[in-house]
C-alpha positions as CSV (number, residue, x, y, z in Angstrom):
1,X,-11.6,-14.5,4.0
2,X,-10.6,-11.1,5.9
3,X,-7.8,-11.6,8.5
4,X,-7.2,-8.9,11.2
5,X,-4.9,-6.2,10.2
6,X,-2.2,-7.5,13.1
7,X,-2.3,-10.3,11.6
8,X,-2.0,-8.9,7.8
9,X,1.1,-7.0,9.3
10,X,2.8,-9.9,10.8
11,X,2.9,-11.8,7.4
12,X,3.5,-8.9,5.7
13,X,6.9,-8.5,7.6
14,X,7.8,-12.8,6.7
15,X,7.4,-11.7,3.1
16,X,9.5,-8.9,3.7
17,X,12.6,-10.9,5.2
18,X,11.8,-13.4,2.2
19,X,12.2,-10.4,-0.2
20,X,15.7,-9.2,1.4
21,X,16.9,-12.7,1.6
22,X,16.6,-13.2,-2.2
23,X,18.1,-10.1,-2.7
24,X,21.0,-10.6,-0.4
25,X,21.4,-14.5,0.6
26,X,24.3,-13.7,3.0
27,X,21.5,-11.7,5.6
28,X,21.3,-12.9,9.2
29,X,17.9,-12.2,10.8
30,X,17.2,-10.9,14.4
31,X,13.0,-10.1,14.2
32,X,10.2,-8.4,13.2
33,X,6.8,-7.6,14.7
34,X,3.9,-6.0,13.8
35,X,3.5,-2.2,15.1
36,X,0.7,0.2,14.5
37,X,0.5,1.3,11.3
38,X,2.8,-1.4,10.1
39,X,5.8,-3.5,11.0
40,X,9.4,-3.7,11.1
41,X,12.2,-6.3,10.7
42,X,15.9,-6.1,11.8
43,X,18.4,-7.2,9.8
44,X,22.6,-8.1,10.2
45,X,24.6,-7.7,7.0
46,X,28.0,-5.6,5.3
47,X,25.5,-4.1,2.8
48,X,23.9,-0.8,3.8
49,X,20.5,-0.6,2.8
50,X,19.5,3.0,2.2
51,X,16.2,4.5,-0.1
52,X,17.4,3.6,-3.4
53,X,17.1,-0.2,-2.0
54,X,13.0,0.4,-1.2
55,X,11.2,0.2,-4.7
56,X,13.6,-3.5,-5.1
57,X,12.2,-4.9,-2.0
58,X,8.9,-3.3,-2.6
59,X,8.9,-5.1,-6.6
60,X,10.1,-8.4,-4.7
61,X,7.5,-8.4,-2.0
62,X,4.8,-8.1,-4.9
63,X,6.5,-10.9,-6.6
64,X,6.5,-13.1,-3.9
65,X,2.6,-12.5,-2.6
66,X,1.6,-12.7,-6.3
67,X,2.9,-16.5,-6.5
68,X,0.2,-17.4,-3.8
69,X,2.8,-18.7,-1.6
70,X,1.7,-20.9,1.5
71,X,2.7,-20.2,5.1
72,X,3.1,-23.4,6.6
73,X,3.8,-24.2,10.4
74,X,5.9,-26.5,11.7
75,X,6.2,-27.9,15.6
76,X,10.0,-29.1,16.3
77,X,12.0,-29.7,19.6
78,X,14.6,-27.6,20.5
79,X,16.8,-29.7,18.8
80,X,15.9,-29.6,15.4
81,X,15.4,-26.0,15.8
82,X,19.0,-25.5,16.6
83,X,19.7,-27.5,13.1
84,X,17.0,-25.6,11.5
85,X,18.9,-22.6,12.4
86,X,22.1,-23.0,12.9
87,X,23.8,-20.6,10.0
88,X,21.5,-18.2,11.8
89,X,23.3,-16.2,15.1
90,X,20.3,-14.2,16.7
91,X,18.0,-17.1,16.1
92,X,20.5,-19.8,17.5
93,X,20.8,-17.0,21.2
94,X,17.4,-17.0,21.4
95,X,17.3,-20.7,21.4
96,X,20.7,-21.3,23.4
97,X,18.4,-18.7,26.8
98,X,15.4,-20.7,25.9
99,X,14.4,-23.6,28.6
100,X,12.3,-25.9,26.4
101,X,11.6,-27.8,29.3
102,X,10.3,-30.5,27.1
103,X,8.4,-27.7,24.9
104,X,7.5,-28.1,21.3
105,X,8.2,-24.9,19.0
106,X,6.6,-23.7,16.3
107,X,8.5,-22.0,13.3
108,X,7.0,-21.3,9.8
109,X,7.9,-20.9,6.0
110,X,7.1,-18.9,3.4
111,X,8.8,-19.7,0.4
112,X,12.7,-19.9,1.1
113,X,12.3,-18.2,4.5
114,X,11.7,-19.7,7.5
115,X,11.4,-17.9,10.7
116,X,10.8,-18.9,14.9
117,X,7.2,-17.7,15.0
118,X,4.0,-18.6,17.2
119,X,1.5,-17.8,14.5
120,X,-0.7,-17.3,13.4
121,X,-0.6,-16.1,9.9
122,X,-2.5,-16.1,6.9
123,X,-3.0,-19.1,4.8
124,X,-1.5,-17.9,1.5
125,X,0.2,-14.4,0.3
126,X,-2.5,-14.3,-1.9
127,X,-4.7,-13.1,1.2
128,X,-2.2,-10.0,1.3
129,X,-2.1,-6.5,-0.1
130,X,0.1,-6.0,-3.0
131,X,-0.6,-2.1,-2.9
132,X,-1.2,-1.9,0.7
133,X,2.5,-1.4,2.0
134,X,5.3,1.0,1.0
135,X,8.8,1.5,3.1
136,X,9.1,4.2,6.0
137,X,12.9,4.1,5.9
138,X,15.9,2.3,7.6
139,X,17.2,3.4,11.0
140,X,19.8,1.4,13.5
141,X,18.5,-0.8,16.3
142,X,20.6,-2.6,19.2
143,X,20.1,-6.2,19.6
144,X,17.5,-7.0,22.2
145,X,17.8,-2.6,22.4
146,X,21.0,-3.1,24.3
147,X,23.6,-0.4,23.4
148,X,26.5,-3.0,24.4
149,X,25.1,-5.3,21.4
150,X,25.6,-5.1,17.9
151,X,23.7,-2.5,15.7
152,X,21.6,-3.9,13.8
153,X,18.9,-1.9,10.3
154,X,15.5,-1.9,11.0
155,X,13.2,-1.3,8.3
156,X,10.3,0.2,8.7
157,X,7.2,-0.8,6.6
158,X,3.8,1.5,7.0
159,X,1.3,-1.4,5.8
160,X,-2.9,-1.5,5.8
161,X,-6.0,-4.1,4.6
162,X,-5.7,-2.2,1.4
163,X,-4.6,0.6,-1.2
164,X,-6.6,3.0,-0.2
165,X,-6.6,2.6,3.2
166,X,-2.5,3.4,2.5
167,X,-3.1,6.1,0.2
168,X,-5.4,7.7,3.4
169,X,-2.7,6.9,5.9
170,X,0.2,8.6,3.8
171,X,-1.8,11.7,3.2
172,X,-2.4,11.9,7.0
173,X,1.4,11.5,7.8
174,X,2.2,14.4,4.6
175,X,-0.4,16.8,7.0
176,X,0.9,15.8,9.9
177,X,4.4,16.6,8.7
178,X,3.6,19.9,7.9
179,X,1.9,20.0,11.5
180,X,5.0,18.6,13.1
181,X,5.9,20.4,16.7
182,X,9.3,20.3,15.9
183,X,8.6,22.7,13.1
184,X,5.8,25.0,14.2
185,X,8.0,25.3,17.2
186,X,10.7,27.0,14.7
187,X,8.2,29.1,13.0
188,X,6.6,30.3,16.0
189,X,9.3,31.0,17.9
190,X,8.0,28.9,20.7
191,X,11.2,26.7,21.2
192,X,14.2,24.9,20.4
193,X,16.8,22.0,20.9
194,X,20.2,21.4,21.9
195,X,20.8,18.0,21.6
196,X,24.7,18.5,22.2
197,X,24.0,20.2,25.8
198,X,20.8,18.7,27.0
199,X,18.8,16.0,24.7
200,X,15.4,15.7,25.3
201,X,15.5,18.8,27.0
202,X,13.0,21.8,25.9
203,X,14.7,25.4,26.0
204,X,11.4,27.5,26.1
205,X,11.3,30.8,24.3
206,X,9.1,33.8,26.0
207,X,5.9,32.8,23.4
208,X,6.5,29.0,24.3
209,X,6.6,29.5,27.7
210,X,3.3,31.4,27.6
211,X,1.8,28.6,26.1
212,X,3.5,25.9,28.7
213,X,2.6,28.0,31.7
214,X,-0.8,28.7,30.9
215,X,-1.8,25.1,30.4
216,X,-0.6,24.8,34.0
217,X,-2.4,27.5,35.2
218,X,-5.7,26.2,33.7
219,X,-5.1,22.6,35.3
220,X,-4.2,24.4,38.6
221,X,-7.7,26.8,38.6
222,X,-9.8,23.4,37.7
223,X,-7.6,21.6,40.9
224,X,-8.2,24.2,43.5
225,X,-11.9,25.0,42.5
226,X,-12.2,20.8,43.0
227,X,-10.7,20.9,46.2
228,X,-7.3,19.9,45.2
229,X,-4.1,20.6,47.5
230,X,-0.9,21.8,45.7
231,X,2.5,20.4,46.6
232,X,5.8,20.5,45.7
233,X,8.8,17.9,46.6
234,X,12.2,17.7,46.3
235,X,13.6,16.9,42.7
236,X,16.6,15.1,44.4
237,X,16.1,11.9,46.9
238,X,18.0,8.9,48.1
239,X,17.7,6.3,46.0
240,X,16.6,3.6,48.9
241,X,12.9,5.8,48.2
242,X,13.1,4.2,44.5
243,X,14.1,0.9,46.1
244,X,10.9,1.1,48.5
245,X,8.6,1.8,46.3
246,X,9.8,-1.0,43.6
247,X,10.9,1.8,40.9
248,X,14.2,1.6,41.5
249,X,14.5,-2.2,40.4
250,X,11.9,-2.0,37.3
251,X,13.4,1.3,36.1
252,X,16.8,2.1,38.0
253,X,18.3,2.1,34.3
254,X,16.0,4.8,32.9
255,X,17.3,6.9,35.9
256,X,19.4,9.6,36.5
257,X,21.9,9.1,39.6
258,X,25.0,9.5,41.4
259,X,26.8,9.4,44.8
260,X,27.7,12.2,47.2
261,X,31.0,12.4,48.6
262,X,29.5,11.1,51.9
263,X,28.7,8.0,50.2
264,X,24.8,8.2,49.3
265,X,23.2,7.7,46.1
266,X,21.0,10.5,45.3
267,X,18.5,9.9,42.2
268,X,16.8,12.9,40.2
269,X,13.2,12.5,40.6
270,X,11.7,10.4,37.8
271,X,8.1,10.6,39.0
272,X,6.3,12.0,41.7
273,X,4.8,9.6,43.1
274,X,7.1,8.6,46.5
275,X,6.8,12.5,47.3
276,X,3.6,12.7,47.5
277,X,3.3,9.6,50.1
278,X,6.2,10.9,52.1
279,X,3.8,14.4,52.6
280,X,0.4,12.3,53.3
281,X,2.6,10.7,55.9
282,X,3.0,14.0,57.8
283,X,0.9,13.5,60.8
284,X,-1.9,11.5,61.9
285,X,-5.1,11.3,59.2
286,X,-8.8,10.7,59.8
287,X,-11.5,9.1,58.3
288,X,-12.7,12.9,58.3
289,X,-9.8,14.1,56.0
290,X,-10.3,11.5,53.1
291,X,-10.5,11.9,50.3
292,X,-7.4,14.0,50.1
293,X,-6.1,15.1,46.9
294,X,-2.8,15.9,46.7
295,X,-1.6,17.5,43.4
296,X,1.8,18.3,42.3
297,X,3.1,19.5,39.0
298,X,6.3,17.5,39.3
299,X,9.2,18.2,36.7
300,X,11.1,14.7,36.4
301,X,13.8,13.1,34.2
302,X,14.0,9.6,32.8
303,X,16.4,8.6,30.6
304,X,15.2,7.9,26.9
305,X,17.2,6.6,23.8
306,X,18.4,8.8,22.0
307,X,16.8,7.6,18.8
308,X,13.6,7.5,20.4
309,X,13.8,11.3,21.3
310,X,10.9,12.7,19.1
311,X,10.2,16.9,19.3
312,X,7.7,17.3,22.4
313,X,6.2,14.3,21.8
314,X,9.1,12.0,23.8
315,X,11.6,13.9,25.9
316,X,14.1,13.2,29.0
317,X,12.8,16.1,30.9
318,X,9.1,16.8,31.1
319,X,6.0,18.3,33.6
320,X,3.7,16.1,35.0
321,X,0.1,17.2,36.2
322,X,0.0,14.5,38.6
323,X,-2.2,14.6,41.2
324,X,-2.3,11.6,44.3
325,X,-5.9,10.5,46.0
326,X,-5.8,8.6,49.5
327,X,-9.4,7.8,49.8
328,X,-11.3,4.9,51.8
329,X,-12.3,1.7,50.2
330,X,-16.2,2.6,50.2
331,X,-15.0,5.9,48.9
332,X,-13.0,4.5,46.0
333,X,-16.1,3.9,43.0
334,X,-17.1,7.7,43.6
335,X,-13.8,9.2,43.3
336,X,-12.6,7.0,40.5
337,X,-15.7,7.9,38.3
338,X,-15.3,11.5,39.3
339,X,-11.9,11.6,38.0
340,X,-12.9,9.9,34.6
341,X,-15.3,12.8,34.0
342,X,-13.1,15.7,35.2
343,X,-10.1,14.5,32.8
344,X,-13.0,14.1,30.3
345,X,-14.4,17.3,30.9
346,X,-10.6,19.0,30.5
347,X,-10.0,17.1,27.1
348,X,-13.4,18.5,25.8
349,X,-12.4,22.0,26.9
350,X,-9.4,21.6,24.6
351,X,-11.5,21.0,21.5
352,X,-10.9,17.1,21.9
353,X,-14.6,14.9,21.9
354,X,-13.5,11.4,20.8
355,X,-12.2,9.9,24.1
356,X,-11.6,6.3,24.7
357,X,-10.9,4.3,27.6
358,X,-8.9,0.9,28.0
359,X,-9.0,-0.7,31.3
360,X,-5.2,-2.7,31.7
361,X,-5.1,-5.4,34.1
362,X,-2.2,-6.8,35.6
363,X,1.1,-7.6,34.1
364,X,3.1,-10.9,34.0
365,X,4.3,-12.0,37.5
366,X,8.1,-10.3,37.0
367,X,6.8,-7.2,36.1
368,X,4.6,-6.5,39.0
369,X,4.8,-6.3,43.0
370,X,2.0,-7.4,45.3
371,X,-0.2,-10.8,45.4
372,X,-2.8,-12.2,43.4
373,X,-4.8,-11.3,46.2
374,X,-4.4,-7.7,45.7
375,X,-4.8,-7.7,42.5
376,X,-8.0,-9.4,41.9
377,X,-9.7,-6.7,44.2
378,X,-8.2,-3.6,42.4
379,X,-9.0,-5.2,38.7
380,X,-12.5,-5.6,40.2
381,X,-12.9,-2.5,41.6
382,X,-11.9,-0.3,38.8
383,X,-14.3,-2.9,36.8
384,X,-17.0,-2.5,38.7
385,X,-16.9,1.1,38.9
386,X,-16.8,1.9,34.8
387,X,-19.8,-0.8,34.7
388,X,-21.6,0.1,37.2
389,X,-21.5,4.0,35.7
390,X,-22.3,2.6,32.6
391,X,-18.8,4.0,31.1
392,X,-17.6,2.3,27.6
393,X,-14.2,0.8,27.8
394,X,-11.8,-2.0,26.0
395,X,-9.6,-4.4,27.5
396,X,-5.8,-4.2,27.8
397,X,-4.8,-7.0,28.7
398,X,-1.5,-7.6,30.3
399,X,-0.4,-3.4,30.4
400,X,-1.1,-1.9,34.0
401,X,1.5,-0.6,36.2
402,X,3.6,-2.6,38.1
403,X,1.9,-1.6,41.0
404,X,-1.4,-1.6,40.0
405,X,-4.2,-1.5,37.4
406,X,-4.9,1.4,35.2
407,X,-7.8,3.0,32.9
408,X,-6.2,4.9,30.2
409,X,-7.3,7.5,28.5
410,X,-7.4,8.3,24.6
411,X,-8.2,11.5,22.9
412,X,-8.3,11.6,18.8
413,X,-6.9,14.5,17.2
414,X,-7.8,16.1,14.4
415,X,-6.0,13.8,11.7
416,X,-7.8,10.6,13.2
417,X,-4.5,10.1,15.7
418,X,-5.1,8.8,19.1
419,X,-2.7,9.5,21.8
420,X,-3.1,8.3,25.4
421,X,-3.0,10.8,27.9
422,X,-5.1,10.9,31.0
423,X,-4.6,8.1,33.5
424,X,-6.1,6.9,36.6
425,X,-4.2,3.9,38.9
426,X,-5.5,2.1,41.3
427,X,-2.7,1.0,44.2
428,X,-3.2,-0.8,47.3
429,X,0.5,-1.8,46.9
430,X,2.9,1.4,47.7
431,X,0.5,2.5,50.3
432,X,1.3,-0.8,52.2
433,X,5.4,-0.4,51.2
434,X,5.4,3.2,52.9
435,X,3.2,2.0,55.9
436,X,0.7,4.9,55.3
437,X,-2.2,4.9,57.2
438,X,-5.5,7.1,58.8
439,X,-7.3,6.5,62.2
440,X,-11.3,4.8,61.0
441,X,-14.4,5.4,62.6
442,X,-13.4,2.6,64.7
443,X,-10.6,4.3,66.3
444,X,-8.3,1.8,64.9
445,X,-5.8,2.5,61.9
446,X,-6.5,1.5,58.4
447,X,-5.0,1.5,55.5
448,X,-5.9,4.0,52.5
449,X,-6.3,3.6,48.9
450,X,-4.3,5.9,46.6
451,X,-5.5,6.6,43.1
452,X,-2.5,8.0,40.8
453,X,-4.0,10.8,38.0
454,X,-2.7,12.4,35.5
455,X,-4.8,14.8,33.2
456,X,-2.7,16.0,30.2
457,X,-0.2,13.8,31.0
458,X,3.5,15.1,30.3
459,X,3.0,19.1,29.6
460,X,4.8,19.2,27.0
461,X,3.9,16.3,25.1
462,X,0.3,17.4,25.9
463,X,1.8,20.6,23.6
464,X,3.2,19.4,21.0
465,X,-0.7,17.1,20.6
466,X,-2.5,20.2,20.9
467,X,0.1,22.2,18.5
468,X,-0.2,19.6,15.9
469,X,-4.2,18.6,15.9
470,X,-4.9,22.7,15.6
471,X,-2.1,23.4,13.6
472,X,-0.8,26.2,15.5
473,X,-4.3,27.9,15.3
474,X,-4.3,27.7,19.4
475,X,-7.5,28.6,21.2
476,X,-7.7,32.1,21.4
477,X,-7.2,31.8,25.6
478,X,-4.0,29.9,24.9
479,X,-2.3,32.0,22.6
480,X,0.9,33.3,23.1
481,X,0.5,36.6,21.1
482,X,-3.8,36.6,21.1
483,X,-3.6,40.2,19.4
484,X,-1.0,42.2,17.7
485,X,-1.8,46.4,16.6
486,X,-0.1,47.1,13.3
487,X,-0.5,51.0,12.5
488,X,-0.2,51.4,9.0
489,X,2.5,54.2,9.5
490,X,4.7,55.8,12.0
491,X,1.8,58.6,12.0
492,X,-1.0,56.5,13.9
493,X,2.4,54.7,16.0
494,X,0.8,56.8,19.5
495,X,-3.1,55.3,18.7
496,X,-1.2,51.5,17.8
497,X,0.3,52.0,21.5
498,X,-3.2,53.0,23.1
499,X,-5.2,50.1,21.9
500,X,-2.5,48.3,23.3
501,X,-2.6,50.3,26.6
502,X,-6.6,49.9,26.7
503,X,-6.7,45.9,26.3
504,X,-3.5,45.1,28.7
505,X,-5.4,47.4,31.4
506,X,-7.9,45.0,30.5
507,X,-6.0,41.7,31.2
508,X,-5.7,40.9,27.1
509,X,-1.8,40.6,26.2
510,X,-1.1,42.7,23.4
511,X,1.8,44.3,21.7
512,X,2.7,47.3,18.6
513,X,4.1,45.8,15.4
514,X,6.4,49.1,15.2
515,X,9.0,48.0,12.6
516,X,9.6,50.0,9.5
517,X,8.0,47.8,6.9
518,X,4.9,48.2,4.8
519,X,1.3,47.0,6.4
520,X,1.0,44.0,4.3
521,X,4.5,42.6,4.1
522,X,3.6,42.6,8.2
523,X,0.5,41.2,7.9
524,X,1.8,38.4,6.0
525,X,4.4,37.5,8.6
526,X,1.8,38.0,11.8
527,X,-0.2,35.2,9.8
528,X,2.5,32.7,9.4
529,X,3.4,33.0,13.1
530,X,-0.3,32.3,13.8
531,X,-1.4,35.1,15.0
532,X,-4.9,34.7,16.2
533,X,-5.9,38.8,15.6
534,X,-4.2,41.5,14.0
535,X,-5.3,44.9,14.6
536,X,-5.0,47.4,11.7
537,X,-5.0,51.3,12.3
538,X,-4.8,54.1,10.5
539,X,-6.1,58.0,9.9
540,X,-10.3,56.7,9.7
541,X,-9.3,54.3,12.6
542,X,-8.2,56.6,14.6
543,X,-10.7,59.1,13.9
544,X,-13.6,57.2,14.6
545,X,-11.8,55.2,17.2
546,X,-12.1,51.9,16.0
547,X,-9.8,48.7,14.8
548,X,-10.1,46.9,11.5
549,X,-9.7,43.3,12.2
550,X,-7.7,40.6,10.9
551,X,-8.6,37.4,11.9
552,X,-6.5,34.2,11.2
553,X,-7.8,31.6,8.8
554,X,-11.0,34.5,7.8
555,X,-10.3,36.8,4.4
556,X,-13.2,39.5,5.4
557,X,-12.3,42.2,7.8
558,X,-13.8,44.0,10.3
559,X,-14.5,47.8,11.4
560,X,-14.9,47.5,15.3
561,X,-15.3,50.1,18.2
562,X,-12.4,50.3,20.2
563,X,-14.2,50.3,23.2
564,X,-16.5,47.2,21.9
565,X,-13.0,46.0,20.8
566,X,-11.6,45.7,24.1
567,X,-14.6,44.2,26.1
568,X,-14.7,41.6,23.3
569,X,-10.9,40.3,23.6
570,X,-11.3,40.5,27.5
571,X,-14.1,38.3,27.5
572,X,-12.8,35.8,25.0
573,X,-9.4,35.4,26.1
574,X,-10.8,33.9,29.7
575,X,-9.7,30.5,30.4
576,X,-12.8,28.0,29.8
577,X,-14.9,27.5,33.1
């Protein structure tokens, strides 16, 4: 029988707490749940695990799924769990918060460990992998993620269906290591770090910041040619804005604030959102005006972990392209399906065809403002408009924002990783909060829709994707340093600095590799830098008033006309359409 790899995962991570219990009996036992690509568990003891302890849990866990042990459910009372676990501290506060109510709970065992657990699992270890798992590494994890609580090890387990399927995943994660932002970012010069001064914070370098405002100006053309307006709003507000529109109380922790002498609290922005209802609340709207798209490319700050600070890919401090849409409710199919195929379209212009979408519906009661009511009709909108448009999409049950339902977008790089990026939100919620409104056909007000969109996402993490899928082999458009003119001695310096003249007076950035070293020792470096073209000249070159070309990633050269040259780099380096 073939079991679903969550479910594979989840048992995988009961053997694992079986294999660490045999090897150290006195282990306490917080959880341990299955993630993508694997699972972890976190674990309270004296004894430091570290990576001369993997191969001996590793040998144990084979042990123990080669004896074709059973996992076997049991449903107790909240009593008999307390007895069950009672030498057992994070199991035993779990139960002490938990209203039974008169509720049965279900724990299981595999061999000498038994664990609080809803199930399901497999039937035997002999439905497992014995090759398909191997140990990430150990890091610390709070109790319940709270920084007042104890540290507790987490071990990390990467863990598929099968060897191969392993072997496949760990050479992806060797590339992607080699890929990794945080590095090109080093050897390209594009950025750096301080995680003393500002964590999470990106300090751009002049060939990074090329990148990082290009990719703006691109989103901002494809806006403006679509009929976007561009705004701007403040980066500090009162926190009674969060408050009113229900961010304050979901995320006031991931927040960064403080109070004025006068007595206020001021937050910095962590989205943009608020803003942009504040301006379409300037004045009185008509019918006539909507749709109105309001776009803004909002730098905000949210508060991450620490541990969970990863290169571009998770930061405090990041650039939204987010973009707000106050439409009518007849209006509201049209514009969501439009957006779906512009984010597509941007995603395809980027080199990335294998998009996804999940459709997230509402989340549990706590986690969300507004009634049933409301709900229902924004789930069934967005629903009806991706069938009715015949667009392909999953289910995600239980993930939307608190104020409304979502369709997510996922792109696949280039190493099979999928990353969700764009997003478009349906809210009939804040609209109501911040009393927003536009005068109908009718004369009368009405209430407006507003559609949240983001394209790329976070800017930078949108960076460090495209960095890492291409390698550092960016699109000729988006590169930094698209052509570089290395003369091959101080003789033919004057002709180096012409072609350079000709293709900047041609809107193509370009700069002289002048430094006293020999061609190929420069060559060599241009290449590791990424440097899309490198433009040799010498004594024929500037004779016959051509180039010899270098292009990255292609051994054969070529002998071009300057002038053909020039008209070639112009056109190429153009931002897509």
């Amino acid at each position: 029988m073939s079991y679903p790899i969550e479910l594979i995962r989840h048992s995988l991570a009961h053997v694992m707490a079986a294999a660490v219990k045999k090897l150290h009996p006195d282990v306490k036992f917080a959880g341990g749940p299955a993630i993508e690509n694997g699972f972890y568990y976190d674990f309270d003891t004296d004894y430091r695990f570290s990576e001369e302890d993997f191969a001996a849990i590793e040998k144990e866990m084979r042990e123990l799924i080669k004896s074709n042990g059973r996992f076997e459910q049991k449903i107790v009372d909240l009593a008999e769990a307390k007895q069950i676990f009672a030498d057992q501290p994070y199991k035993m506060e779990w139960l002490n918060e938990y209203d039974a109510a008169g509720e049965k709970l279900s724990i299981y065992t595999f061999r000498d460990f038994t664990d609080l657990c809803r199930g399901p699992h497999v039937e035997s270890s002999k439905d497992l992998p014995r090759d398909g798992f191997k140990i990430r590494t150990v890091a610390g994890a709070y109790w319940k993620g709270d920084s007042k609580n104890k540290m507790l090890q987490r071990i990390y387990v990467d863990a598929f269906a099968s060897k191969e399927e392993l072997e496949a995943f760990l050479k992806m994660q060797e590339e992607a290591a080699q890929r990794d932002n945080r590095k090109l970012g080093r050897e390209m010069d594009l950025f750096h770090f301080e995680p003393e001064y500002a964590p999470g914070a990106v300090f751009w370098h002049d060939k990074g910041f090329k990148i990082y405002r290009r990719l703006i100006e691109y989103i901002r053309h494809r806006q403006e040619m679509s009929g976007y307006l561009e705004i701007s709003t403040p980066s500090v507000m009162d926190r009674c804005l969060w408050e009113r529109s229900g961010h304050w109380a979901k995320y006031g922790a991931h927040n960064y604030s403080g109070t004025t002498q006068d007595g206020k609290v001021f937050c910095v922005k962590p989205m943009s959102c608020p803003g942009g209802m504040l301006v379409f609340g300037q004045g009185i709207k008509s019918y006539k005006d909507l749709p109105m798209y309001l776009a803004e490319f909002g730098k905000v700050n949210r508060y991450e972990a620490a541990g969970s600070l990863a290169g571009l890919m998770r930061v405090r401090e990041f650039t939204q392209d987010d973009a707000h849409i106050f439409c009518t409710e007849e209006q509201l199919e049209s514009e969501v399906v439009k957006i779906l195929r512009f984010i597509k379209d941007i995603y395809n212009k980027f080199g990335f065809d294998k998009i996804t979408m999940k459709l997230a519906t509402r989340p549990l009661s706590e986690f969300r403002i507004g009634t049933d009511e409301v709900w229902d009709k924004a789930e069934g909108a967005l629903k009806h408009a991706l069938d009715a448009n015949g667009i392909e999409y999953e289910i995600a049950e239980n993930d939307a924002a608190f104020y409304g339902p979502k369709i997510d977008n996922y792109l696949k790089d280039s190493m099979g990783r999928v990353w969700q990026c764009g997003t478009v939100q349906l809210d009939m919620n804040l609209p109501e909060r911040f009393d927003l409104s536009y005068i109908g056909e009718d004369g009368e007000k009405h209430r407006p829709i507003m559609l949240h969109r983001a394209m790329l996402g976070s800017i930078e993490r949108f960076m460090g994707i495209l960095l890492e899928s291409t390698g550092g082999n960016l699109p000729l458009w988006l590169s930094p340093e698209p052509v570089v003119v290395v003369p091959v001695s101080e003789k033919y310096r004057e002709y180096a600095e012409q072609v350079v003249a000709d293709l900047r007076a041609n809107g193509v950035w370009a700069r002289a590799d002048l430094r006293d070293e020999k061609v190929n020792y420069k060559v060599r470096e241009l290449s590791l830098i990424k440097t899309p073209i490198i433009a040799v000249v010498g004594e024929k070159e500037q004779n016959d008033k051509t180039v010899t070309l270098r292009r990255l990633g292609v051994e054969q050269q070529d002998v071009i006309a300057l002038s053909e040259f020039v008209n070639q780099m112009a056109n190429d380096v153009k931002m897509p359409a």
